[in-house]
C-alpha positions as a LaTeX table, in Angstrom:
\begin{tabular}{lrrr}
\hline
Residue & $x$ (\AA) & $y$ (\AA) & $z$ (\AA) \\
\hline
Unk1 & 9.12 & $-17.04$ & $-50.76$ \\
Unk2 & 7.30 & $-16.22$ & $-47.88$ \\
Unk3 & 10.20 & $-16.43$ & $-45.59$ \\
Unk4 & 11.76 & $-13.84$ & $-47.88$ \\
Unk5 & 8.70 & $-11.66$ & $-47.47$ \\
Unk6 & 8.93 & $-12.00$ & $-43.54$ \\
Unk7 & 12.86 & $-11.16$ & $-43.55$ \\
Unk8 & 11.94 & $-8.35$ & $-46.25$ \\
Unk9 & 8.68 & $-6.75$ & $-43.77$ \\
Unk10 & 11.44 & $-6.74$ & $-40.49$ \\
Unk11 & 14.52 & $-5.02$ & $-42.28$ \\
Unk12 & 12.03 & $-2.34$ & $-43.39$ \\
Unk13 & 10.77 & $-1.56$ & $-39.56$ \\
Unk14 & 14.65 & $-1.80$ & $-38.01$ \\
Unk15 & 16.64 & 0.43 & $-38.54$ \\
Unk16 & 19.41 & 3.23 & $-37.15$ \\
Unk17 & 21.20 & 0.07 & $-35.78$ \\
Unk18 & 24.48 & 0.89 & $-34.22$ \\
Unk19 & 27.22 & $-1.68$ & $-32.45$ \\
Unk20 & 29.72 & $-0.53$ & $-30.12$ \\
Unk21 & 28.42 & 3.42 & $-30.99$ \\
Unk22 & 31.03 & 4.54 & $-28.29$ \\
Unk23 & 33.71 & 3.68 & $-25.65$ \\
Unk24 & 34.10 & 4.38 & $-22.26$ \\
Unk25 & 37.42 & 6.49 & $-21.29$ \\
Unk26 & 36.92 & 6.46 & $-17.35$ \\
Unk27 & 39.96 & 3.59 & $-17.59$ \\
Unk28 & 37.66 & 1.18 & $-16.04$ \\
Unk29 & 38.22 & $-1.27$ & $-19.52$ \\
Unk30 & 34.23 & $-0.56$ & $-20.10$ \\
Unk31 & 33.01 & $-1.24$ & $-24.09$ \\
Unk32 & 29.47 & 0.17 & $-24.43$ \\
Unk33 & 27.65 & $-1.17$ & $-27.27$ \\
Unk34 & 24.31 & 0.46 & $-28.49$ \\
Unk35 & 21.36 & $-0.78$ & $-30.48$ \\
Unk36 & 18.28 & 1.12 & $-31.68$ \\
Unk37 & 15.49 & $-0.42$ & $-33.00$ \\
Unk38 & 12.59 & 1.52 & $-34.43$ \\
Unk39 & 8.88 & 0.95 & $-35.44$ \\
Unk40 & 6.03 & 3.10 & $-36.83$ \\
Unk41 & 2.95 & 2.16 & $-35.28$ \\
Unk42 & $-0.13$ & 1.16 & $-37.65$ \\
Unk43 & $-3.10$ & 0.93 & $-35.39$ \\
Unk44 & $-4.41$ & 3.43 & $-32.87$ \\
Unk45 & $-6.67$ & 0.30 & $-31.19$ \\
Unk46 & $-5.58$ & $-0.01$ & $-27.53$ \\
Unk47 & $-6.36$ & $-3.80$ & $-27.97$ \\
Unk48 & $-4.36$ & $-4.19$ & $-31.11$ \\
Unk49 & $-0.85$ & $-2.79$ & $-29.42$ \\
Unk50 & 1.44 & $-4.69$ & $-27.49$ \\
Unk51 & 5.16 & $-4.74$ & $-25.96$ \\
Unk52 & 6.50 & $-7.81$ & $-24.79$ \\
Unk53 & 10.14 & $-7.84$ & $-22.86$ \\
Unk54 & 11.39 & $-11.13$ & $-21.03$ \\
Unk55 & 14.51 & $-12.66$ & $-20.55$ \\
Unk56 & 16.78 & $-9.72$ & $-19.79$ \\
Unk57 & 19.26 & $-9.14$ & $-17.33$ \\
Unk58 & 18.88 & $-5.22$ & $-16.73$ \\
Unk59 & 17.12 & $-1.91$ & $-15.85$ \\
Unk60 & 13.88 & $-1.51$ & $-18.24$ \\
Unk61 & 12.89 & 2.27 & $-18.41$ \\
Unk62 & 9.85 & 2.95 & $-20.31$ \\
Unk63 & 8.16 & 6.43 & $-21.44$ \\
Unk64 & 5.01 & 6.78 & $-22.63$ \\
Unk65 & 4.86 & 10.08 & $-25.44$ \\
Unk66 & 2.60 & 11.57 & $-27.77$ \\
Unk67 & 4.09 & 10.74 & $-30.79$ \\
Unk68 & 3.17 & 7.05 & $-33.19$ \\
Unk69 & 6.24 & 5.15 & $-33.14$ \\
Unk70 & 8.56 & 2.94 & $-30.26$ \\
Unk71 & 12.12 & 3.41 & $-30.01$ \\
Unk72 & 13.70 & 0.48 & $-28.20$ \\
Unk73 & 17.51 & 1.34 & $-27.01$ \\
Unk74 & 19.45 & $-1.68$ & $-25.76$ \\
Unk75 & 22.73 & $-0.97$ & $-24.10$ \\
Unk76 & 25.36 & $-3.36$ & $-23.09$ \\
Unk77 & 28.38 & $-2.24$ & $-21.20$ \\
Unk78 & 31.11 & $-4.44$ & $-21.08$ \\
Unk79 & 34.20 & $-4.92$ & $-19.02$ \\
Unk80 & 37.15 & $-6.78$ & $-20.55$ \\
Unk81 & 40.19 & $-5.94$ & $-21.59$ \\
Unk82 & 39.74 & $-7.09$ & $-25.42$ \\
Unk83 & 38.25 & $-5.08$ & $-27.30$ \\
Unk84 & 37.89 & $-8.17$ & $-29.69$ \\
Unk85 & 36.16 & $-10.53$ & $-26.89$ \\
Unk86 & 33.76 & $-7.22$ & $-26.41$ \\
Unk87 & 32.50 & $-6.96$ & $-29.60$ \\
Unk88 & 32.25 & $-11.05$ & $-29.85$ \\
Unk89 & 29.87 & $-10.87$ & $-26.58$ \\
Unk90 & 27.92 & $-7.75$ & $-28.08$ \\
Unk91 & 27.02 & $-9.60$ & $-31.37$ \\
Unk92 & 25.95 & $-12.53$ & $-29.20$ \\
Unk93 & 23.97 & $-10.94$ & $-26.90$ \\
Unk94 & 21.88 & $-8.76$ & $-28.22$ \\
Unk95 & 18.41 & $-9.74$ & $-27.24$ \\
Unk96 & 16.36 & $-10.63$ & $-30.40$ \\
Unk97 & 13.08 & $-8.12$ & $-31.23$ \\
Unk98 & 10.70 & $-9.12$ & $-33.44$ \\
Unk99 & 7.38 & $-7.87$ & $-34.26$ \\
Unk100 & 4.79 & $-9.52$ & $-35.96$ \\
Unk101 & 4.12 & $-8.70$ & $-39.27$ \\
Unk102 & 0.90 & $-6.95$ & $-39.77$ \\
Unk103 & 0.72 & $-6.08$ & $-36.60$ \\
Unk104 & 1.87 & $-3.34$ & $-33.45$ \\
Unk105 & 2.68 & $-6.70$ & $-31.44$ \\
Unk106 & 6.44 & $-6.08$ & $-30.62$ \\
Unk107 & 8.93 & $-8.69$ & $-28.39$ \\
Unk108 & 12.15 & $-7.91$ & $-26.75$ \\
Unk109 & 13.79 & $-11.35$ & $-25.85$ \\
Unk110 & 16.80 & $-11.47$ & $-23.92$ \\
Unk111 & 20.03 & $-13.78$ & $-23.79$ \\
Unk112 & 20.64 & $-14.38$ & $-20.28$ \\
Unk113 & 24.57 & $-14.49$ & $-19.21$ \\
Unk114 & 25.30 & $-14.44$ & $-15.20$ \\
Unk115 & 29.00 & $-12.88$ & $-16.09$ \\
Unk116 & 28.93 & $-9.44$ & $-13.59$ \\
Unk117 & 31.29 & $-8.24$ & $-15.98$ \\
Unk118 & 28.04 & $-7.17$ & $-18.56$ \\
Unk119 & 25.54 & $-4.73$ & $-17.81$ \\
Unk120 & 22.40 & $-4.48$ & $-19.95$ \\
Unk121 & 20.07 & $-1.64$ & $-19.99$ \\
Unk122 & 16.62 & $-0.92$ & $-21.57$ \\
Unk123 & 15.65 & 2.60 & $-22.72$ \\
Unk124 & 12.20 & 2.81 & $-24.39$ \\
Unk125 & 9.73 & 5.17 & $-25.67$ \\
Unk126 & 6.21 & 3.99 & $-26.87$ \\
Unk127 & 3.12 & 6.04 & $-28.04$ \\
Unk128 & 0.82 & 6.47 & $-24.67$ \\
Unk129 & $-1.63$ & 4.06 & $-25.25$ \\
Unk130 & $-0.06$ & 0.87 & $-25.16$ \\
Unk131 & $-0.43$ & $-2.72$ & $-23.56$ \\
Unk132 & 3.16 & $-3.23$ & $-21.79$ \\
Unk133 & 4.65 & $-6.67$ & $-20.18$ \\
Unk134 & 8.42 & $-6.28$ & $-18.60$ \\
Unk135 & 10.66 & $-8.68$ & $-17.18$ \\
Unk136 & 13.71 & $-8.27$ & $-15.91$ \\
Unk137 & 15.46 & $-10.95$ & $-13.80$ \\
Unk138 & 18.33 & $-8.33$ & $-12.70$ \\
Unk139 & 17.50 & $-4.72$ & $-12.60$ \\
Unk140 & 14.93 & $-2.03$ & $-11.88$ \\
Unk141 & 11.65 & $-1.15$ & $-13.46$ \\
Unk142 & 10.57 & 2.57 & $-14.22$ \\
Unk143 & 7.66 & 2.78 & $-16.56$ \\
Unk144 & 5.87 & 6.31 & $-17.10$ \\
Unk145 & 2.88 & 7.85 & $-18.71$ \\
Unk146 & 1.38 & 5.27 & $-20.11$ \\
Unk147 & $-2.50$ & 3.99 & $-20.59$ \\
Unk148 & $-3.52$ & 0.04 & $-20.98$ \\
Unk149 & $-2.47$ & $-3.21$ & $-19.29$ \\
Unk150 & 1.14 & $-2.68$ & $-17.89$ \\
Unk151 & 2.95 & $-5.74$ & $-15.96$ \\
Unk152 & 5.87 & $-5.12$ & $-14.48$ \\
Unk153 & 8.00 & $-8.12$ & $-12.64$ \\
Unk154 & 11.57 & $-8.29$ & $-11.56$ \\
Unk155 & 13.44 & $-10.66$ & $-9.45$ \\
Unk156 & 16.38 & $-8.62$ & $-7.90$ \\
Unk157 & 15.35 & $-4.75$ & $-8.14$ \\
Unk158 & 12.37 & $-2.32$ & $-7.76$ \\
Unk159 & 9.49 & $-0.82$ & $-8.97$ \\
Unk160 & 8.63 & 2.60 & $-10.00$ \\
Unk161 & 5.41 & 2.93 & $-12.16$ \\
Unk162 & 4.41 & 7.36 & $-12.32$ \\
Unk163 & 1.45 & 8.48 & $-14.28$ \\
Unk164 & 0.43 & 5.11 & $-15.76$ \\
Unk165 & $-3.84$ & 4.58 & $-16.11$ \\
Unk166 & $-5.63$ & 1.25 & $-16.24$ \\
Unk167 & $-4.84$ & $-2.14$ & $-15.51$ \\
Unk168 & $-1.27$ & $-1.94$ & $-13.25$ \\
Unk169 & 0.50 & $-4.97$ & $-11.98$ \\
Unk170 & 3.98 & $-4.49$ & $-9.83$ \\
Unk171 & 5.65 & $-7.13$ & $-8.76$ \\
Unk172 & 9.57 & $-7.23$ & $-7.29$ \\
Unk173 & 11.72 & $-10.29$ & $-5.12$ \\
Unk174 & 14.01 & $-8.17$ & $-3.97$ \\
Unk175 & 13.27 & $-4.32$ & $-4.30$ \\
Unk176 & 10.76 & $-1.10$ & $-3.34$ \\
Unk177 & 7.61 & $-0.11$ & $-5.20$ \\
Unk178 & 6.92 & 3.14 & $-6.05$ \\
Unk179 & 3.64 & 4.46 & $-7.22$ \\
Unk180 & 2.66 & 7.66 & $-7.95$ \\
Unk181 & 0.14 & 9.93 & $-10.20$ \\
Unk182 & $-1.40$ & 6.89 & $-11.23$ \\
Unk183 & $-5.43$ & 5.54 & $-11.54$ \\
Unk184 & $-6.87$ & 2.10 & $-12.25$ \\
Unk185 & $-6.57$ & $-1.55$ & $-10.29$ \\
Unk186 & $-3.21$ & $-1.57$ & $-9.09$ \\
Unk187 & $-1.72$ & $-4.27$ & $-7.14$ \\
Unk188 & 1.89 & $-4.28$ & $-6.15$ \\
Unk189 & 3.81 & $-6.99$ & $-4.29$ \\
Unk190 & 7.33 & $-7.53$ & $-2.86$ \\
Unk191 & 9.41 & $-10.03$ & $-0.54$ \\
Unk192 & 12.17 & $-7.57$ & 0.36 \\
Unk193 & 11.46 & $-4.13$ & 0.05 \\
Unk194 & 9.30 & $-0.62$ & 1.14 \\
Unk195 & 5.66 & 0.46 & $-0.74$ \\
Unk196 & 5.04 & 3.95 & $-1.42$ \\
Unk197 & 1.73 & 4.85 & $-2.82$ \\
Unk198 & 1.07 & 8.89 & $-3.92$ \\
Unk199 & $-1.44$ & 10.62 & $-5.46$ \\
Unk200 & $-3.22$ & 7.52 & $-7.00$ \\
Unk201 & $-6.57$ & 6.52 & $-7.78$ \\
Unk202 & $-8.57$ & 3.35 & $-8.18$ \\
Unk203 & $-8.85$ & $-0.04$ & $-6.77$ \\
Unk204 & $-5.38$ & $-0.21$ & $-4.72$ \\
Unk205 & $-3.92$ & $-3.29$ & $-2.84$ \\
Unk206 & $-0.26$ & $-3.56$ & $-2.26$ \\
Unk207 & 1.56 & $-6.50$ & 0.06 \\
Unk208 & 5.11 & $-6.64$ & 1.33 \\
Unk209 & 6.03 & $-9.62$ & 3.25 \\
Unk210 & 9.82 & $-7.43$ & 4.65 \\
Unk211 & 9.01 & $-3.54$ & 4.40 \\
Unk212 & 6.96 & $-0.66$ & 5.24 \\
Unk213 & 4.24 & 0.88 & 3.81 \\
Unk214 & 3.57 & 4.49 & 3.22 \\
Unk215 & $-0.10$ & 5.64 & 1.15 \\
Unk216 & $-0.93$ & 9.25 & 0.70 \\
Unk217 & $-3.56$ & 11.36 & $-1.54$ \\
Unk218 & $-5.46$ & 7.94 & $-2.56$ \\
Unk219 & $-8.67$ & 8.08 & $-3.97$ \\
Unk220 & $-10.99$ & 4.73 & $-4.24$ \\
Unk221 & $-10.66$ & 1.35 & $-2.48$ \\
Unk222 & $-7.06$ & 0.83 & $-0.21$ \\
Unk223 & $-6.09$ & $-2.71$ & 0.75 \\
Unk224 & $-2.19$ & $-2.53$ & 2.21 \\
Unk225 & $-0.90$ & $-5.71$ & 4.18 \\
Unk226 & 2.93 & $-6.06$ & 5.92 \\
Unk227 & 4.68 & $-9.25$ & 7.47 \\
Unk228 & 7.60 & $-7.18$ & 8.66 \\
Unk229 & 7.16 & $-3.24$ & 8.94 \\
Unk230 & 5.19 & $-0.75$ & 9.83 \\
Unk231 & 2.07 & 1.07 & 7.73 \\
Unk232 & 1.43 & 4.82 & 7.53 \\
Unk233 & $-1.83$ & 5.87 & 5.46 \\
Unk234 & $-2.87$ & 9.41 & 5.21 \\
Unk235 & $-5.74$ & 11.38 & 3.20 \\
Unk236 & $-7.51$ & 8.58 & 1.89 \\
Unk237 & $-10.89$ & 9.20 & 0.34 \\
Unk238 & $-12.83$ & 6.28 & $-0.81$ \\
Unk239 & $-15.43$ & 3.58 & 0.82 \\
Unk240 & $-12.89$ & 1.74 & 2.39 \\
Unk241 & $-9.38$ & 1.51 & 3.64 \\
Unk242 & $-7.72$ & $-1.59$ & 5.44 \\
Unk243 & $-4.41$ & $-1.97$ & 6.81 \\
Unk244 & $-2.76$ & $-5.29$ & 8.22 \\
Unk245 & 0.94 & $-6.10$ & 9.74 \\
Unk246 & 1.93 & $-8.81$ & 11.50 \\
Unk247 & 4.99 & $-7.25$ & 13.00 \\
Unk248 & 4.80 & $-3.12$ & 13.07 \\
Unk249 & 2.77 & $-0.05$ & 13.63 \\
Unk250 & $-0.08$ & 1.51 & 12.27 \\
Unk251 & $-0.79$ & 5.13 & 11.52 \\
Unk252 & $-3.41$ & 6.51 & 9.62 \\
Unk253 & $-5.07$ & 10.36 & 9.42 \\
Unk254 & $-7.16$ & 12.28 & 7.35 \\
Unk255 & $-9.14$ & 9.60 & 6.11 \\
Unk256 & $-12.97$ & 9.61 & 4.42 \\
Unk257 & $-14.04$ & 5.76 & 4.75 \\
Unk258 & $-14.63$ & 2.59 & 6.63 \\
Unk259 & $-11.48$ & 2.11 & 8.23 \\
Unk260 & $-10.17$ & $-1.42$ & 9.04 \\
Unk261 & $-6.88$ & $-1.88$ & 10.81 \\
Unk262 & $-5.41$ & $-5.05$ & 12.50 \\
Unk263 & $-1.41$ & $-5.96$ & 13.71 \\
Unk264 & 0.07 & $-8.72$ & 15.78 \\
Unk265 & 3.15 & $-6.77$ & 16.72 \\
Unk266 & 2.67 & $-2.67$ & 17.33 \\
Unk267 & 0.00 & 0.15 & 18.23 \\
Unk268 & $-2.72$ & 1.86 & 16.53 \\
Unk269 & $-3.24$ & 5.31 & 16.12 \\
Unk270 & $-5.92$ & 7.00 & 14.09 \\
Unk271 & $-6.82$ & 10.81 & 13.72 \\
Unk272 & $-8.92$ & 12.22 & 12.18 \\
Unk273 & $-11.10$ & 9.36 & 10.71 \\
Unk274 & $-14.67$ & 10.15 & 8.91 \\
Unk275 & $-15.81$ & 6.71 & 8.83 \\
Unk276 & $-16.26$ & 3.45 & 10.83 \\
Unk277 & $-13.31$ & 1.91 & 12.54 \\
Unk278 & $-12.36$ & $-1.28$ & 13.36 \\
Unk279 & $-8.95$ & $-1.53$ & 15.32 \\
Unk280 & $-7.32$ & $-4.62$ & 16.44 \\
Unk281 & $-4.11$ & $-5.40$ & 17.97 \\
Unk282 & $-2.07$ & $-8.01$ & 19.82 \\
Unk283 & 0.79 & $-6.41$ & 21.04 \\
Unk284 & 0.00 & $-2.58$ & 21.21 \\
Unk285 & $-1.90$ & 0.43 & 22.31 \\
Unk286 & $-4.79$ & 1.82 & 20.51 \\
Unk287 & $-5.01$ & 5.98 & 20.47 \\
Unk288 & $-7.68$ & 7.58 & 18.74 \\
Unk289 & $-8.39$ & 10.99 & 18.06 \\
Unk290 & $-11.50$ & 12.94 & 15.97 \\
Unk291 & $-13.22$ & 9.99 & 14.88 \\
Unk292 & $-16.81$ & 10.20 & 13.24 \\
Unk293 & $-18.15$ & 7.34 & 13.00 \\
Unk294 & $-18.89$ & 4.23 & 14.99 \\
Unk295 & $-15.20$ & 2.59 & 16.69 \\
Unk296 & $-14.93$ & $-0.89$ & 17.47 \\
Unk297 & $-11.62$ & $-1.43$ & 19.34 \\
Unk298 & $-10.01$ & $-4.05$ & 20.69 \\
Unk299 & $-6.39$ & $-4.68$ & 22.09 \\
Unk300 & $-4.67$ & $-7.98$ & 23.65 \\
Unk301 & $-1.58$ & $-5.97$ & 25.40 \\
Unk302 & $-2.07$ & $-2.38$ & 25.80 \\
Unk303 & $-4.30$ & 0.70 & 26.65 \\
Unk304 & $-7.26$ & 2.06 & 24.71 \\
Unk305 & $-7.81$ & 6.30 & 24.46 \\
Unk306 & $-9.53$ & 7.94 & 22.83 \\
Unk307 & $-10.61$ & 12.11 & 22.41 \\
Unk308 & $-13.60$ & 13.79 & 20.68 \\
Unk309 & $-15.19$ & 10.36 & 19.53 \\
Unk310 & $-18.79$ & 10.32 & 18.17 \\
Unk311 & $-20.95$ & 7.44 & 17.36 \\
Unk312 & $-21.31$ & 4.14 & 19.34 \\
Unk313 & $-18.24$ & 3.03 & 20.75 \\
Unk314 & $-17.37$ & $-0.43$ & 21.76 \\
Unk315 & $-13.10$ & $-1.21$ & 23.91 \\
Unk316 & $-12.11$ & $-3.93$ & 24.75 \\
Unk317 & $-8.66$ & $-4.16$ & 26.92 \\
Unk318 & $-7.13$ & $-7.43$ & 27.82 \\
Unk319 & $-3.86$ & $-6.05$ & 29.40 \\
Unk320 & $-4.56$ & $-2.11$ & 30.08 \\
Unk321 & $-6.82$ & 0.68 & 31.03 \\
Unk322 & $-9.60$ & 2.60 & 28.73 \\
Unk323 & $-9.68$ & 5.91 & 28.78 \\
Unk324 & $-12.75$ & 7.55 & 26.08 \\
Unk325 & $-13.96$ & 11.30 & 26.13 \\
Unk326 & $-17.13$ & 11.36 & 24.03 \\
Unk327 & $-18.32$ & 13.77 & 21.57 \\
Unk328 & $-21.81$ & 14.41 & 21.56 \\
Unk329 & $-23.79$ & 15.09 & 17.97 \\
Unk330 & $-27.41$ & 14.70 & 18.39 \\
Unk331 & $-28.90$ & 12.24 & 16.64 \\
Unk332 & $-27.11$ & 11.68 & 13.78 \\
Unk333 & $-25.29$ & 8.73 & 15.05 \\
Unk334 & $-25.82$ & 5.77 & 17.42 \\
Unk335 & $-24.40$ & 6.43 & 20.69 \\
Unk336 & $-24.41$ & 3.54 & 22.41 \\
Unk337 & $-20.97$ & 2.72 & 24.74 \\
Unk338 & $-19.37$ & $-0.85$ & 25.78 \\
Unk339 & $-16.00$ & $-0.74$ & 27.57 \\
Unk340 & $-14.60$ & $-3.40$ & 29.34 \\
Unk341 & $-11.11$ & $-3.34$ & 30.41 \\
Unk342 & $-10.82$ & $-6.96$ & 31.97 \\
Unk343 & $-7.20$ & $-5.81$ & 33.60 \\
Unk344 & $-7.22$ & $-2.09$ & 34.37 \\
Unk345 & $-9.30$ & 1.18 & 35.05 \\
Unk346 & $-11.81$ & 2.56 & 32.75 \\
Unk347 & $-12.37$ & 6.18 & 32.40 \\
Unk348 & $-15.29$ & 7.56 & 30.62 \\
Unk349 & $-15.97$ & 11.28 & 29.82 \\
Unk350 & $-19.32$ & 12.27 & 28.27 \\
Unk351 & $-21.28$ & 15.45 & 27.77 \\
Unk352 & $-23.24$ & 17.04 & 30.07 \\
Unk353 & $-26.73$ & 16.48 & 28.52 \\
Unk354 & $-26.15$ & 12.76 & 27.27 \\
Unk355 & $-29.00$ & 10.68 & 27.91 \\
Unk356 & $-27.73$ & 7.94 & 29.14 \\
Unk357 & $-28.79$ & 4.56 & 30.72 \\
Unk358 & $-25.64$ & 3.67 & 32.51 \\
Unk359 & $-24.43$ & $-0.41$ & 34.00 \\
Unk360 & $-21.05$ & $-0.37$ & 35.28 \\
Unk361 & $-19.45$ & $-3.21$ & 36.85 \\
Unk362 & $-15.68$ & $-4.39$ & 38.53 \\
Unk363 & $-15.09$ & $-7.50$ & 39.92 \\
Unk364 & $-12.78$ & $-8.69$ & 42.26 \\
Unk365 & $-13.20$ & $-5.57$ & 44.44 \\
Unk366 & $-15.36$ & $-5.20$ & 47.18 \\
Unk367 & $-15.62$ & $-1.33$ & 47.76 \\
Unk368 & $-17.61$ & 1.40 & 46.86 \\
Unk369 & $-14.61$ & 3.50 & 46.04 \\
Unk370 & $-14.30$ & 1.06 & 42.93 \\
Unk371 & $-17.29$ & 3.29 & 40.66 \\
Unk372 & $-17.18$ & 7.08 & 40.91 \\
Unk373 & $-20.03$ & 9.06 & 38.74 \\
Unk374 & $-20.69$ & 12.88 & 38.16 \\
Unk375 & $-23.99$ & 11.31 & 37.19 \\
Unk376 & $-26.06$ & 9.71 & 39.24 \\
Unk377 & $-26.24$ & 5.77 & 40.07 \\
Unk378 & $-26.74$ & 4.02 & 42.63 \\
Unk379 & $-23.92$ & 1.49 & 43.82 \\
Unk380 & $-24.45$ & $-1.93$ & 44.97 \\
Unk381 & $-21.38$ & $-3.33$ & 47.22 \\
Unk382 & $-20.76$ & $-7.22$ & 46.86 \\
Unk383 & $-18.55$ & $-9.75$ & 48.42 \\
Unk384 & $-16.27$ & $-9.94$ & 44.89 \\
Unk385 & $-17.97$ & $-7.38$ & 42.53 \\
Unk386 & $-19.25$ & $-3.74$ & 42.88 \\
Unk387 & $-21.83$ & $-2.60$ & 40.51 \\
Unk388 & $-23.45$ & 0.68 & 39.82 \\
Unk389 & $-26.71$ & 1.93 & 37.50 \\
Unk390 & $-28.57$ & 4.94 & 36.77 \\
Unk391 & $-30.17$ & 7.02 & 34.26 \\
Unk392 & $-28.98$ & 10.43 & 33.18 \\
Unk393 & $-32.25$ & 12.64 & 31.04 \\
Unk394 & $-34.15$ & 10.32 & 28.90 \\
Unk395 & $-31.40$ & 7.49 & 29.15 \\
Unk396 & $-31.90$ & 6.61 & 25.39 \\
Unk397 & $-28.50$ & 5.27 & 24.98 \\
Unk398 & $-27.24$ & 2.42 & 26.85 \\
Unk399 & $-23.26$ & 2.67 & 28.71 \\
Unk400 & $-21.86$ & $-1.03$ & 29.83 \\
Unk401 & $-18.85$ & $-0.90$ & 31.54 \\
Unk402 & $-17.15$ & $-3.41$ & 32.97 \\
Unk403 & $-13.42$ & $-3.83$ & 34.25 \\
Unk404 & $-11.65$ & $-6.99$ & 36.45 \\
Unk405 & $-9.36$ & $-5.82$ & 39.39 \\
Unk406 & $-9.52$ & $-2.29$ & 38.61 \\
Unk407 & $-11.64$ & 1.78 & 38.99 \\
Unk408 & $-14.53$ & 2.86 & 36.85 \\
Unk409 & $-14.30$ & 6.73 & 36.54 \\
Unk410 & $-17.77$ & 8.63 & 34.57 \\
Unk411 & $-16.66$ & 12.04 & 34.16 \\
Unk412 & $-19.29$ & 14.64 & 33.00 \\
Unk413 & $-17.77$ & 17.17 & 30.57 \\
\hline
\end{tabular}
């Protein structure tokens, strides 16, 4: 009996079911079967509503709307030339929906066939707020407008979540991710493919281990890591942005927080930062332009420079020259400079009235010509180092500079 009630409860929340609706005339031998499933929604609790799809071999694109009830349209085109052996592999497989009875808790299970010859596809329309989980073992991922927990995981295609709020998962073997218009924690990761992140909000960290990655308009917390591409971030707001690749470049501009940046593989470049910076790379050259904050920058095979930098500033160069032009704002930041280029020429520019305590220092040169100053020092001549010190106004902020085999050049601005 209660079987019967079970079977009774489902018939009453499917319906409009149609099998091979239509036929495809483009003489390609393409059946197109189409089922609709439909269900009125009982609850409006966030925590009581659920969508569940696994097993499928397909796109999955999923709307969020205004309205109570889910519409769940499953397509499968088929190429054959029976029409008889297409309606046989329709009838078998159909993925099976249930939903629970009593409840908004709703499953999509597919029947998995690796024949190239059928194409599934996944349209779907769900009231707003709704708890989503998709996967798809063959086919893209678009999911839109929707509030709650939303998963989305595919195996050979890519991501694009727009307009989504709250809990956001993406995660794709083989494809992009695309995220847009969206606010919550998001995390997104993919072996083969690009990230784009627009216009979001929240607690954001994305990782690609073969693409590049591309953030604009974020608001909150930005975590972004590559093993294979390069990383552009611009207008971030938040209290901190990092960005890692092990094999690419790094751009970032127009960003309000702690910046922290490191790759094994390319060069830095950073305008425009309001915020503390710390800049590391292995294989690159670090530019810097418009930076407020304090910069610690350091690079194993290439050239530091930097324009209209405030706050204390610390270079290190194992395989190039510094070149810094400081900014000078009062107080309001710590001014203190350490550059030390330990194979090339350092060149310093500072304001006229900094008061500064200079130490400057090259070794493995023995002439005077090795430290020139528009402020005054005095230079001390060794057999293997020169050195030079001296005190510009009050001299309450201290300027080390050191450099192996190469000039030190103070410029007064």
């Amino acid at each position: 009996m209660r079987a019967v009630i079970i079977i009774l409860t489902l018939l009453q929340t499917i319906f409009a079911q149609k099998m091979l609706e239509s036929f495809d005339l483009d003489g390609m031998n393409r059946f197109k079967g189409e089922t609709t499933y439909r269900f009125e929604m009982k609850s409006g609790d966030l925590q009581e509503r659920s969508l569940m799809i696994k097993g499928v071999k397909g796109d999955i694109s999923l709307n969020g709307s205004a309205g109570s009830e889910i519409v769940i349209v499953e397509t499968i085109t088929i190429k054959s030339l029976s029409r008889k052996k297409a309606e046989n592999i329709f009838d078998e497989k159909k993925a099976k929906v249930y939903r629970a009875p009593g409840t908004d808790n709703i499953s999509v299970t597919g029947v998995l066939m690796k024949s190239s010859k059928v194409q599934f596809d996944y349209d779907i329309e769900i009231p707003r707020r709704f708890n989503v989980d998709l996967i798809t073992s063959g086919g893209d991922i678009y999911c839109r407008q929707v509030e709650g927990t939303i998963i989305g995981k595919t195996s050979g295609g890519s991501i694009e979540f727009s307009w989504l709020t709250g809990k956001i998962e993406g995660k794709t073997s083989g494809g992009d991710i695309t995220i847009e218009e969206s606010q919550g924690s998001i995390t997104g990761t993919t072996s083969g493919g690009d990230i784009d992140i627009a216009a979001s909000e929240g607690i954001i960290s994305v990782r690609t281990s073969g693409g590049d990655i591309d953030a604009a308009h974020v608001n909150g917390k930005l975590t972004v890591k590559t093993s294979g591409g390069d990383i552009e971030i611009s207008h971030i707001n938040g209290n901190k942005a990092e960005a890692t690749t092990s094999g690419g470049d790094i751009e970032a501009e127009y960003i309000s927080a702690d910046l922290k940046v490191r790759t094994f593989g390319g060069s830095i470049e950073v305008f425009q930062l309001d915020g503390n910076l710390d800049a590391f790379t292995s294989g690159g050259d670090i530019e810097l332009e418009h930076i407020d904050g304090d910069i610690s920058a350091s690079t194993s095979g290439g050239s530091v420079e930097g324009d209209f930098l405030t706050g204390a500033i610390t270079a290190v160069s194992n395989g190039g020259d510094i070149r810094v032009s400081k900014s000078w704002r009062g107080n309001n930041n710590s001014h203190t400079i350490n550059l030390e280029a330990k194979s090339g020429d350092i060149e310093l520019e500072l304001p006229a009235n900094f008061p500064a305590s200079i130490d400057a220092a090259v070794t493995g040169k023995n002439s005077s010509r090795a430290i020139a100053s528009e402020f005054p020092i005095s230079i001390t001549v060794g057999d293997n180092e020169v050195t030079g010190s001296g005190t510009s106004g009050s001299g309450t902020y201290r300027v080390i500079l050191k450099s192996n085999f190469g000039r030190i050049i103070i410029e007064r601005d």
